[in-house]
C-alpha positions in Angstrom: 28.2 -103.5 -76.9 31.0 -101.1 -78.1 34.6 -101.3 -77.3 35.7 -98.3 -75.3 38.4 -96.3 -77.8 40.8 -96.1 -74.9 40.9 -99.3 -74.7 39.7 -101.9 -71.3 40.3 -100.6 -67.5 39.9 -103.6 -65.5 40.9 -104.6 -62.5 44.2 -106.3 -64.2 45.2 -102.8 -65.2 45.4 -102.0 -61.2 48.9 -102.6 -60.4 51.3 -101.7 -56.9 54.9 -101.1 -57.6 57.1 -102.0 -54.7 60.4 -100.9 -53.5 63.1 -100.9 -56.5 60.3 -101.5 -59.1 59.0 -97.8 -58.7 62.1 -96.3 -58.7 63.1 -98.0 -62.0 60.0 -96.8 -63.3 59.6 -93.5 -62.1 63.6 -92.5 -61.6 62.8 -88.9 -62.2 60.6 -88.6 -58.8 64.0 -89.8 -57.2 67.4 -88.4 -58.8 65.6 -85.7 -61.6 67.1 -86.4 -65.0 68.8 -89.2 -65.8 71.7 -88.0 -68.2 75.1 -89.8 -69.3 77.0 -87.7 -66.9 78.3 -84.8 -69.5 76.5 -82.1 -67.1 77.0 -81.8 -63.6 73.4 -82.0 -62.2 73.0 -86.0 -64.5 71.5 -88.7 -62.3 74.9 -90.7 -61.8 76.1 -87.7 -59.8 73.0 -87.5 -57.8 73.9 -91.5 -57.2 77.4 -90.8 -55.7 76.0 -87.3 -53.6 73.5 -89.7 -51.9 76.1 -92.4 -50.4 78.5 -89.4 -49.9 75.7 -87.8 -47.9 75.8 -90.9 -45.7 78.9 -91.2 -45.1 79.1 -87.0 -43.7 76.4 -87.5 -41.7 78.6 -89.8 -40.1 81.1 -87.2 -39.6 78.6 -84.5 -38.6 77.6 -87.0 -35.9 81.1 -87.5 -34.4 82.1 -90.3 -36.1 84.5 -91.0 -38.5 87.2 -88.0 -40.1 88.1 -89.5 -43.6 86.4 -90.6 -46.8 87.7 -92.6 -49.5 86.1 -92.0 -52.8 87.5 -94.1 -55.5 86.1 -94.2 -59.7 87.6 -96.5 -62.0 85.9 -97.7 -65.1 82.6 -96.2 -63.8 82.1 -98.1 -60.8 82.4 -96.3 -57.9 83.4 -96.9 -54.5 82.7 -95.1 -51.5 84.1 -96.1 -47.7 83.7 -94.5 -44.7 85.3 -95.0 -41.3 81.8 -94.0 -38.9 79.5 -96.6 -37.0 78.3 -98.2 -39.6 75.1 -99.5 -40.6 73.6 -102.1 -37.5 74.8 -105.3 -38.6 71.5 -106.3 -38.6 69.8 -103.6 -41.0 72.3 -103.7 -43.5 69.4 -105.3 -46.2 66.2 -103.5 -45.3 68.8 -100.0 -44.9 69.5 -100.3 -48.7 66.8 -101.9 -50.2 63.6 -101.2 -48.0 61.9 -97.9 -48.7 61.4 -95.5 -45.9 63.8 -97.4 -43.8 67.0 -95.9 -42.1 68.0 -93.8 -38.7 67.2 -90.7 -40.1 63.9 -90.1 -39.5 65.3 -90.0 -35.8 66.3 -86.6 -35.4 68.0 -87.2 -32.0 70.5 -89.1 -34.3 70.7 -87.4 -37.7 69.7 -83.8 -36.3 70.3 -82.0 -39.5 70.6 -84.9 -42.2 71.8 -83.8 -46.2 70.7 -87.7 -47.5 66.8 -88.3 -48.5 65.6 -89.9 -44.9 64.7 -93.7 -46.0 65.0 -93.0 -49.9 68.6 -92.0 -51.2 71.0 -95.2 -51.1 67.8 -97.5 -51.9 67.8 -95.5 -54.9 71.0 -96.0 -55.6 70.7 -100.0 -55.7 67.7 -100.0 -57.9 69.4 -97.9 -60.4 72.6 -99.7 -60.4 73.7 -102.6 -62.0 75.6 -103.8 -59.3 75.7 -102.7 -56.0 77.6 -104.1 -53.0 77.5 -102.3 -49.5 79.7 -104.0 -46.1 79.2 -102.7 -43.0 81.8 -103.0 -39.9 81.3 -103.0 -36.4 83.6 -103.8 -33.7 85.4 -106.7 -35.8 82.6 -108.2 -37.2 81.1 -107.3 -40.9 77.5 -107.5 -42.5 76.9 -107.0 -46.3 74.7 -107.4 -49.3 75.2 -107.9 -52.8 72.2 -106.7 -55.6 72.0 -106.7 -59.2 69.4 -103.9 -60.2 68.0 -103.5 -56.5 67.6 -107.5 -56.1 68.9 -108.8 -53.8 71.6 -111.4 -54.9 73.4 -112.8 -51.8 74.1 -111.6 -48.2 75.7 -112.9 -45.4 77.8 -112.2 -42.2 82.1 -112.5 -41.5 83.3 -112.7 -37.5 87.3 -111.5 -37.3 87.3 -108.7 -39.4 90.4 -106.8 -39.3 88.8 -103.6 -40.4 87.9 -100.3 -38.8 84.6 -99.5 -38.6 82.3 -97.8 -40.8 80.4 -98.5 -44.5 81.7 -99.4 -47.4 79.4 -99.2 -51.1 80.4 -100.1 -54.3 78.5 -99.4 -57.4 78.2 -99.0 -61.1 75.3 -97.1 -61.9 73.1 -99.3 -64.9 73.5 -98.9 -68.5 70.2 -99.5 -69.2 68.8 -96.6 -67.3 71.9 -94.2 -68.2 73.0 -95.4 -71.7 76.1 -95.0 -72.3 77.3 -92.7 -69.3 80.6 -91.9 -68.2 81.9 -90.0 -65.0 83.8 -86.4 -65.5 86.1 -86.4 -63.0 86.2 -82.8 -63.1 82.6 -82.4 -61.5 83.2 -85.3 -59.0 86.7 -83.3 -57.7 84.5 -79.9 -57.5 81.7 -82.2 -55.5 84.8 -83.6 -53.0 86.3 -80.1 -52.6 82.6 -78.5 -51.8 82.1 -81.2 -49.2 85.5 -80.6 -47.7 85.0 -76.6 -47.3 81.6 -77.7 -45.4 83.4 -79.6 -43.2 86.4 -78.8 -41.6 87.9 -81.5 -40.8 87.5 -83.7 -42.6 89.4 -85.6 -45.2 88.3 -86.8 -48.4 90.2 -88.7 -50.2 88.9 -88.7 -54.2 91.2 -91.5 -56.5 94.3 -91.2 -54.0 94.0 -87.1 -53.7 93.1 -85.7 -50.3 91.1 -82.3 -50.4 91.0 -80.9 -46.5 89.8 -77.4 -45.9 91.6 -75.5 -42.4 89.2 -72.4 -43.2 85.4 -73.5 -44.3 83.9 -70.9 -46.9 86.8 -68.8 -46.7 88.8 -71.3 -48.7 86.4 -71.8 -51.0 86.2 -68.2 -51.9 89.6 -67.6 -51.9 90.8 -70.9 -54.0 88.0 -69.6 -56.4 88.8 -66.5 -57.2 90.6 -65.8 -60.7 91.1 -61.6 -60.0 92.6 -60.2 -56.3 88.9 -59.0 -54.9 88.9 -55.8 -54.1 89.0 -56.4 -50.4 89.9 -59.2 -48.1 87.0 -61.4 -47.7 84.9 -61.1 -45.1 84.3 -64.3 -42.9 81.5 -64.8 -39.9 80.5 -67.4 -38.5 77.6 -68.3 -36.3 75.4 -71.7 -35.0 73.7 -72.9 -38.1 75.1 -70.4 -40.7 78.5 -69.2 -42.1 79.2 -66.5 -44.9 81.9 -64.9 -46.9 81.3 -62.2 -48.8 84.0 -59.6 -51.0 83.9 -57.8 -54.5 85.7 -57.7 -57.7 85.1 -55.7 -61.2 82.9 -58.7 -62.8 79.5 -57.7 -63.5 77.8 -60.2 -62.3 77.0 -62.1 -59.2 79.3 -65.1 -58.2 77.7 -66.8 -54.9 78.0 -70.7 -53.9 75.2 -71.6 -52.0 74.8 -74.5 -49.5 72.2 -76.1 -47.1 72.9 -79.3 -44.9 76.5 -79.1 -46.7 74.5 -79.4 -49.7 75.5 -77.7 -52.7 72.1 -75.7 -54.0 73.1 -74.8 -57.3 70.1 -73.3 -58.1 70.0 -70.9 -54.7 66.4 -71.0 -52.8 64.7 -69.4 -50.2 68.4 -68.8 -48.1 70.0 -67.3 -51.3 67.2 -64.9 -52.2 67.4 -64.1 -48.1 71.4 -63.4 -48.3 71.1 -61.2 -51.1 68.5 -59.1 -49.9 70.3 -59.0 -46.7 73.6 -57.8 -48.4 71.8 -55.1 -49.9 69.8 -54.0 -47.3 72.7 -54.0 -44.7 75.0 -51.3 -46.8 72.4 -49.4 -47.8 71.1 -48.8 -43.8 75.1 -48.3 -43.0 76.1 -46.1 -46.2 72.5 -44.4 -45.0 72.0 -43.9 -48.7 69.0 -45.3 -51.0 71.4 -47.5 -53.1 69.4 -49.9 -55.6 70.2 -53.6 -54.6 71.8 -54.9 -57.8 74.3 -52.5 -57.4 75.3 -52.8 -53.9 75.4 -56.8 -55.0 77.4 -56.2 -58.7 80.5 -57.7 -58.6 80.4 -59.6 -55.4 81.8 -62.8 -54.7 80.9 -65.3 -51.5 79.2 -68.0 -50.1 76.5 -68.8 -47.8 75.9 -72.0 -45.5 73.3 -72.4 -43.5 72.1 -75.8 -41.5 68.0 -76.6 -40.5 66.3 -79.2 -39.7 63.8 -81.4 -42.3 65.2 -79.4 -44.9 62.5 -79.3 -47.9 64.1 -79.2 -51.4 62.3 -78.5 -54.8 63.0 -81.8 -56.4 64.6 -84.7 -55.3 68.4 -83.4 -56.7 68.0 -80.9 -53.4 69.4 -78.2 -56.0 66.8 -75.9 -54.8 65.7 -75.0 -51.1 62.1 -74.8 -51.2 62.2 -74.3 -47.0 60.2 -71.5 -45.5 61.6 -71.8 -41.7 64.3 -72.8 -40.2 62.5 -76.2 -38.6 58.9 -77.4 -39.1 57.1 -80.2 -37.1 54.0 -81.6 -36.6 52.7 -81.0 -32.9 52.1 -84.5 -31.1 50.8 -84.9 -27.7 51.0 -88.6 -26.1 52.6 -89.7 -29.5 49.3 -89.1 -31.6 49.3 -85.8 -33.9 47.5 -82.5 -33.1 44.6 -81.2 -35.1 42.9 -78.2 -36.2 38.9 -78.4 -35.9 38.7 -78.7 -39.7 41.1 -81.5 -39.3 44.0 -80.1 -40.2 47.4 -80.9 -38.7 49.0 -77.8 -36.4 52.5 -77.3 -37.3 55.4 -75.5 -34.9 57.7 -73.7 -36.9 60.4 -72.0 -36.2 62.2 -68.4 -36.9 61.8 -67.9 -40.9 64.5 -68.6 -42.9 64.7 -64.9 -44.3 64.7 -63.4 -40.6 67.2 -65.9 -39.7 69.5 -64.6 -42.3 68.5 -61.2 -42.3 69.4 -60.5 -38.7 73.0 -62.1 -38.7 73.8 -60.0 -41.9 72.6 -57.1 -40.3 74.5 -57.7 -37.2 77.9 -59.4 -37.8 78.3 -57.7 -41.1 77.4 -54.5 -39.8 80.3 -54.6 -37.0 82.8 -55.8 -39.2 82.2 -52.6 -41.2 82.1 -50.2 -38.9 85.7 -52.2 -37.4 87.0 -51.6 -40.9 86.7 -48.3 -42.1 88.9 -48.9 -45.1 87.0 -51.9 -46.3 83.4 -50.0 -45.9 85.2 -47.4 -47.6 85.9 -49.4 -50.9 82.9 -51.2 -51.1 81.0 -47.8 -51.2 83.1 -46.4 -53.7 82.4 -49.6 -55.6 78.6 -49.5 -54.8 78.8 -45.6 -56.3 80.4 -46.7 -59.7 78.0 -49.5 -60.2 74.9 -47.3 -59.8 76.1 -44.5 -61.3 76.8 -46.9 -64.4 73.7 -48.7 -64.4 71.6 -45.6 -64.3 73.3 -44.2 -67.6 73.0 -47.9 -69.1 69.3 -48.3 -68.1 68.9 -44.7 -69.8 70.3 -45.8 -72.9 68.5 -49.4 -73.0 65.3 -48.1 -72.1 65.6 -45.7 -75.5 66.8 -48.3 -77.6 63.9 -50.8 -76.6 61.5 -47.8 -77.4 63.2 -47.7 -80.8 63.0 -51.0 -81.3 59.6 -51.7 -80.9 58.5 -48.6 -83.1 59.8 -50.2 -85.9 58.8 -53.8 -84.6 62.2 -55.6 -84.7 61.3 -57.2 -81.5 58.8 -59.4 -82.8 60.9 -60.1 -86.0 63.8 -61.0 -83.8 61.8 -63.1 -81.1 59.7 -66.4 -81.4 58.3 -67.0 -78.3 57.0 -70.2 -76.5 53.4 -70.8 -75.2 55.1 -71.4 -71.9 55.1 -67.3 -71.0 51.3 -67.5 -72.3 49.6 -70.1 -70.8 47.7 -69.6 -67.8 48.1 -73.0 -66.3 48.3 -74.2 -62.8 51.6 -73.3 -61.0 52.6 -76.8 -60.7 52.2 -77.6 -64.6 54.2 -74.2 -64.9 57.0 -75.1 -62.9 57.1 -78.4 -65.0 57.2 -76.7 -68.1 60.0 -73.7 -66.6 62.5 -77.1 -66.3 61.5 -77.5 -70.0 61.7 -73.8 -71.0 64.5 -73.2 -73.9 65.6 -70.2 -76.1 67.6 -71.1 -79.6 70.1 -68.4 -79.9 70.6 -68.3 -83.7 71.9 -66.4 -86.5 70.3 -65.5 -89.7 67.0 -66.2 -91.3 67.4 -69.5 -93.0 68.7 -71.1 -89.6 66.3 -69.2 -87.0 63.5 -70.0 -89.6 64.2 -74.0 -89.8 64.3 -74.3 -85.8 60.8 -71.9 -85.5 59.1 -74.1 -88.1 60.3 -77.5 -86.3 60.6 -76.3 -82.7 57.8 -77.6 -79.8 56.4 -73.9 -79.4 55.0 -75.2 -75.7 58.9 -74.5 -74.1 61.1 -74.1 -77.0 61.4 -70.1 -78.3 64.2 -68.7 -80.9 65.5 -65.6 -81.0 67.2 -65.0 -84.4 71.2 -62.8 -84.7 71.8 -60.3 -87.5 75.4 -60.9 -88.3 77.9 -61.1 -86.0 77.3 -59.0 -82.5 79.9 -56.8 -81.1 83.0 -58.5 -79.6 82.1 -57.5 -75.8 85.2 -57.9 -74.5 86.8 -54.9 -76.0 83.9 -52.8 -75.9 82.6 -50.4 -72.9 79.4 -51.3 -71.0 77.9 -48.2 -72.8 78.9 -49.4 -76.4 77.3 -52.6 -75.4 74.2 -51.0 -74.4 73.8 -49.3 -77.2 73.9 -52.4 -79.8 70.1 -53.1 -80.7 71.1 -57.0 -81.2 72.7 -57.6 -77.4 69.7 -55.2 -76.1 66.9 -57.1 -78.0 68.7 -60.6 -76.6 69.1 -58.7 -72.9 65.5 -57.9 -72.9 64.3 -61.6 -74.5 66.0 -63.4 -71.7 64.5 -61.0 -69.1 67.3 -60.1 -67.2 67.5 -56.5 -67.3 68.0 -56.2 -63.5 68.3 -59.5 -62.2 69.4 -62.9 -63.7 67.0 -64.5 -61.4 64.4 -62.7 -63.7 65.6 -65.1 -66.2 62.6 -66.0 -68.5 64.1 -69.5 -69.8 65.8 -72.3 -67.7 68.1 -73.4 -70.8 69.7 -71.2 -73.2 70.8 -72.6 -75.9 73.4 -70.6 -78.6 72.7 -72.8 -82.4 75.3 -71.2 -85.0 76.8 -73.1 -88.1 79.9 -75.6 -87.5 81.6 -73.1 -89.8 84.2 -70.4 -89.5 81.9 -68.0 -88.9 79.0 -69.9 -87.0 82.3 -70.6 -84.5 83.1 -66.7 -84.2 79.6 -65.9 -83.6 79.3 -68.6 -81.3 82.3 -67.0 -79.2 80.9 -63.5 -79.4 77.7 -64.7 -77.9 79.8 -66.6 -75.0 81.9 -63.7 -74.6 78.9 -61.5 -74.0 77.6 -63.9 -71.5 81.4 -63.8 -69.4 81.4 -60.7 -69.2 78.5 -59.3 -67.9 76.0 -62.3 -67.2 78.5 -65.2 -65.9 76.1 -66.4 -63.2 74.0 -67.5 -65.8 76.8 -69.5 -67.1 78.2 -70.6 -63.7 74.2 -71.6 -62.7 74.2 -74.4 -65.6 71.8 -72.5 -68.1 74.2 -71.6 -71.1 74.5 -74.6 -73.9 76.0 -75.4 -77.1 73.5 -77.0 -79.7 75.5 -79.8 -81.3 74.0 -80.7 -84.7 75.4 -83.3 -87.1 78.5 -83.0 -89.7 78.2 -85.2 -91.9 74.7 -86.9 -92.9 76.0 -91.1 -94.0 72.9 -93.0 -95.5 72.4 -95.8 -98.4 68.9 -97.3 -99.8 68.3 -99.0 -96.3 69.2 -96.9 -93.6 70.4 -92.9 -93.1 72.7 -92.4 -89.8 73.5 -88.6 -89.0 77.2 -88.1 -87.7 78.5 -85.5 -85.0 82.1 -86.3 -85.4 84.9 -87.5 -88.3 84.8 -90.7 -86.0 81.3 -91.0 -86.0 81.6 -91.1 -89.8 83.6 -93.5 -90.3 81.5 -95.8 -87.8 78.4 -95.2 -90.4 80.5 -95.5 -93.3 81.9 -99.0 -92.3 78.1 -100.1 -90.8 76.4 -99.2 -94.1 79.6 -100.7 -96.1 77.9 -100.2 -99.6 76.6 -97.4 -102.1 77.1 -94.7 -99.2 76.1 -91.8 -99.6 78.4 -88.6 -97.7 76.7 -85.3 -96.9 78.7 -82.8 -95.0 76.8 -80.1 -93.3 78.4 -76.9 -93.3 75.1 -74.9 -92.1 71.8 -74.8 -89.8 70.1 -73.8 -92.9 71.0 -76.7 -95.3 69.4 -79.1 -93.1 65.7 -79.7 -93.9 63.2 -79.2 -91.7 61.7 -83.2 -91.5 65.8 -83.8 -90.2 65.8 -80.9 -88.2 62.8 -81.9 -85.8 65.3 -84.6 -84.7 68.0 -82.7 -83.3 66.2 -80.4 -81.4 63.8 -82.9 -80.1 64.0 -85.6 -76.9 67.3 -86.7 -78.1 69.0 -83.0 -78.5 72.2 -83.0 -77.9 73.9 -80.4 -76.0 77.2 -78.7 -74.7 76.9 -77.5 -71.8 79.2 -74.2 -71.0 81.1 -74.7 -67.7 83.8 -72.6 -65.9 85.7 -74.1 -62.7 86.7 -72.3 -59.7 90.1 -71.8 -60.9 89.6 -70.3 -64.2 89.7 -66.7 -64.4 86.9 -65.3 -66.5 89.5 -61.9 -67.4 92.2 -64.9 -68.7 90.2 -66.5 -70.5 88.5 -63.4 -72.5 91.8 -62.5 -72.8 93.2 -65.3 -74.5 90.2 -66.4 -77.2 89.2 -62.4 -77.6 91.9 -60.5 -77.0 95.2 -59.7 -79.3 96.2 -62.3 -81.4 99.5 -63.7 -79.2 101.5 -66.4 -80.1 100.0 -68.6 -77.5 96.3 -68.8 -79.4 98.0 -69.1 -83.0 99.5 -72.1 -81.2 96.4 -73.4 -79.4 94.1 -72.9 -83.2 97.6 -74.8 -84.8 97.2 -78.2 -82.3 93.5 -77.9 -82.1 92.0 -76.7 -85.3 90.9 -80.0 -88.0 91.3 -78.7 -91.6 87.9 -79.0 -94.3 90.1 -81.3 -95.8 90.2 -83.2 -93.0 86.5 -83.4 -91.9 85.7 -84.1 -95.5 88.5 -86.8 -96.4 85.9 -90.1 -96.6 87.6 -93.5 -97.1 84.9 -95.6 -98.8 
């Protein structure tokens, strides 16, 4: 009888995972990406959100008006002053799956955390995890090492107040070596606190507090006076603020459950339309969308019941209505004759949304004459703007593809070809990545190593047109910008974008580094959305190239060198990289592979987009001579080896 080429499927290869095991195994289906926490959306944030998340549901429900967040040396610790968990819960609520008092809605009406999931997640993927909860002067708690259960017990006489406390360090073996930026925690705490007025969060000994919701968040986020006061309104369930400025682009926050959704959803695609469609019915003219929406800064904030998000990192609302149940009758659920279950839903989402704009935005305008007043002449500029830059793109791109430079300048992926199932696509979109490169040798080496399922390049000639001194129509008329405009699909929307990751790869040389900020600049200025929505990167490739007869190790920094150098001690050989193209294409596959490092792009709430163009594109002052003198490491420097 012949052996099977796969190999034996027996009964031994049947195996259930329970509780932490799963998650260990399969951490994706709980916190998305796992990370080292150098972007934002890594795991170990999605660890803090979710016993954050427990501890303002607390304060939703009544209870409890200050949080204590605390990170030192990576272990974080988290204590909240609500009812605390039943002292009698306190293990199956953080290590049993699909346990907790969420899943009762008379309690948690309109939860952020995952109901039953999110701090058991949490324990499994931390190395140590410690959680004490206090009731009425007596205490419960739990200590776990990689979601097993270590010791528990119960005190009598506690002295404290009421509420949870959780520490944890999230596990090095899951998150290598990982460390928390501070910055995205603080921008975390301050979102929380404009969701919640009233409520204190106190983040390593700093209290963030917001008076005003929304409003403060627009306002302590805005680099450039908007042209207008912002407009606030408030209602049950929702709350928006909405203003412009010059900027090109888009710049809404958008939030569900007091849930930041970076990546919008259904309620952001609902406010924008809504925007729109509200000045165009009270201007009574045809204007397109985009324009009405160019330059406008706000926030949206709505609250609904069994929110469903697209991916467990809740970045995304995937919800449809504003509250969906299953219909039961004496506690069993109601079917459909095909056997179906009958759901009750609520108002849509998009109605929901679409009726407040269109009602509280529409008497605040017609109470402020002057504001309506400069938001049409704004809305006027725009369009008339677009309509001559459209003109001019529209001829270049006919130009272009007479003489077929788009398919010299673009190597597409198979992702935009395939005709696979939606869920396989939506996999793949997460994947999705265009290299932003410059010249033949470097756009040739990534094309010929590349995975062409999700990875395209599009391929720079020289150096593009500084964008920040330039006019919109100047910009419109260079064929590289256009080309990279129409390759990334966003001609007239950024949520047409065709790639979830770009990615800008120029030479760690003097001018790979100008090209590199021309590209960036061109993004700041007219497409900062994209930049503000996580999708811009850096490609970081390696300096220096450190190897002997035994063993090659590739370096990313001077230290990183030296580290090789001293491991390898004898008959070292140094390479220093000054180019994409100088790299072969066998080392190449490595660095753009599983293990690719990147950069991502990131601007705060503070910064000012005008400031900062200013200062690394504008006139030469003294300041940036100054900044290049402290900052800037000499060839001589990055090539001094000490053997």
């Amino acid at each position: 009888m012949q052996a099977s080429a796969a190999g034996t499927y027996t009964d031994e290869n049947i195996r259930t995972l329970e509780g932490v095991e799963h998650i260990r195994r399969r951490p994706g289906m709980y916190i998305g990406r796992l990370g080292n926490g150098s972007n934002p959306g890594d795991g170990i944030y999605v660890l803090l959100k979710e016993i954050i998340d427990n501890s303002v549901d607390e304060f939703s429900m009544g209870a409890g008006r200050q949080i204590k967040v605390d990170i030192v040396d990576n272990t974080v610790t988290v204590r909240d002053f609500g009812r605390g968990i039943p002292l009698d819960s306190v293990v199956k609520a953080t290590s049993v799956l699909n346990t907790g008092g969420k899943f009762d809605d008379a309690v948690f009406k309109k939860s952020v955390g995952l109901n039953g999931v999110g701090t058991k997640a949490v324990n499994a993927l931390s190395a140590s995890f410690y959680v004490e909860s206090f009731r009425d002067g007596e205490s419960s708690w739990a200590r776990y090492q990689r979601g097993i259960l270590q010791d528990s017990g119960k005190k009598e006489g506690v002295g404290e107040k009421n509420g949870t406390l959780v520490e944890f360090k999230p596990d090095s073996e899951m998150f290598g070596e990982f460390e928390f930026n501070t910055d995205f925690v603080e921008t975390m705490v301050k979102n929380y606190s404009y969701l919640n007025k009233g409520l204190t969060l106190k983040f390593n000994g700093t209290d963030y507090k917001s008076e005003n919701g929304l409003l403060d968040l627009v306002n302590d986020g805005i680099g450039e006076p908007p042209l207008y006061p912002p407009i606030h309104l408030e209602d049950n369930d929702i709350e928006v603020v909405i203003t412009h400025d010059n900027d090109y682009g888009e710049d809404i926050t958008s939030f569900v459950n007091g849930q930041n959704t970076r990546d919008g959803g259904t309620h952001l695609a609902a406010f924008r339309e809504a925007v729109a469609k509200t000045l165009k019915e009270f201007f009574k003219k045809n204007y397109a969308p985009e324009y009405c929406r160019r330059g406008i800064v706000g926030a949206i904030s709505i609250k609904i019941q069994e929110p469903n998000f697209e991916g467990q990192t809740k970045t995304k609302l995937g919800s449809t209505y504003m509250w969906e149940k299953v219909r039961m009758e004496n506690g069993h659920p109601v079917k459909n004759p095909d056997g179906s279950l009958i759901i009750d839903r609520g108002q849509t989402i998009r109605t929901f949304i679409n009726d407040f704009i269109a009602k509280h935005l529409d008497n605040y305008l017609r109470m402020h004459m002057d504001v309506a007043a400069i938001i049409e002449e704004r809305v006027k500029a725009s369009q008339k703007e677009g309509e001559e830059i459209q003109s001019i793109q529209k001829k270049t791109r006919e130009r272009n593809k007479r003489t077929q430079v788009y398919n010299r300048k673009l190597r597409d992926c198979r992702y935009h070809f395939n005709d696979k199932v939606a869920k396989d696509k939506e996999e793949e979109k997460e994947k999705s990545s265009i290299f932003i490169t410059e010249g033949d040798s470097a756009s040739g080496t990534i094309t010929k190593v590349r995975n062409a399922n999700h990875q395209a390049v599009f391929s720079l000639r020289g150096k593009p047109i500084n964008c920040y001194k330039e006019s919109r129509r100047k910009v419109a008329e260079n064929e590289e910008l256009n080309l990279l405009i129409s390759a990334l699909g966003v001609e007239d929307d950024v949520e047409n974008l065709r790639y979830n990751n770009i990615i800008v790869a120029t030479d760690a040389d003097d001018d790979g580094m100008h090209i590199r900020m021309l590209v960036l600049t061109f993004f700041m200025k007219y497409y900062p959305d994209l930049i503000r929505r996580g999708h811009v990167h850096i490609l970081q490739t390696p300096l220096f190239r450190v190897r002997n007869k035994k063993e090659t190790m590739y370096c990313y920094s001077p230290d990183e060198k030296e580290k090789a150098i001293k491991k390898l001690k004898t008959g070292v050989e140094i390479t220093r990289f000054k180019g994409l193209g100088e790299i072969s294409s066998n080392e190449f596959v490595d660095f753009i592979g599983d293990g690719m490092r990147l950069d991502l792009v990131k601007l705060s709430d503070e910064e000012s987009l005008a400031e900062i163009m200013e200062f690394y594109m504008g006139d030469n002052t003294v300041d940036r001579q100054n900044f290049i003198r402290q900052n800037l490491r000499s060839e001589e420097e990055l090539e001094d080896v000490n053997i």
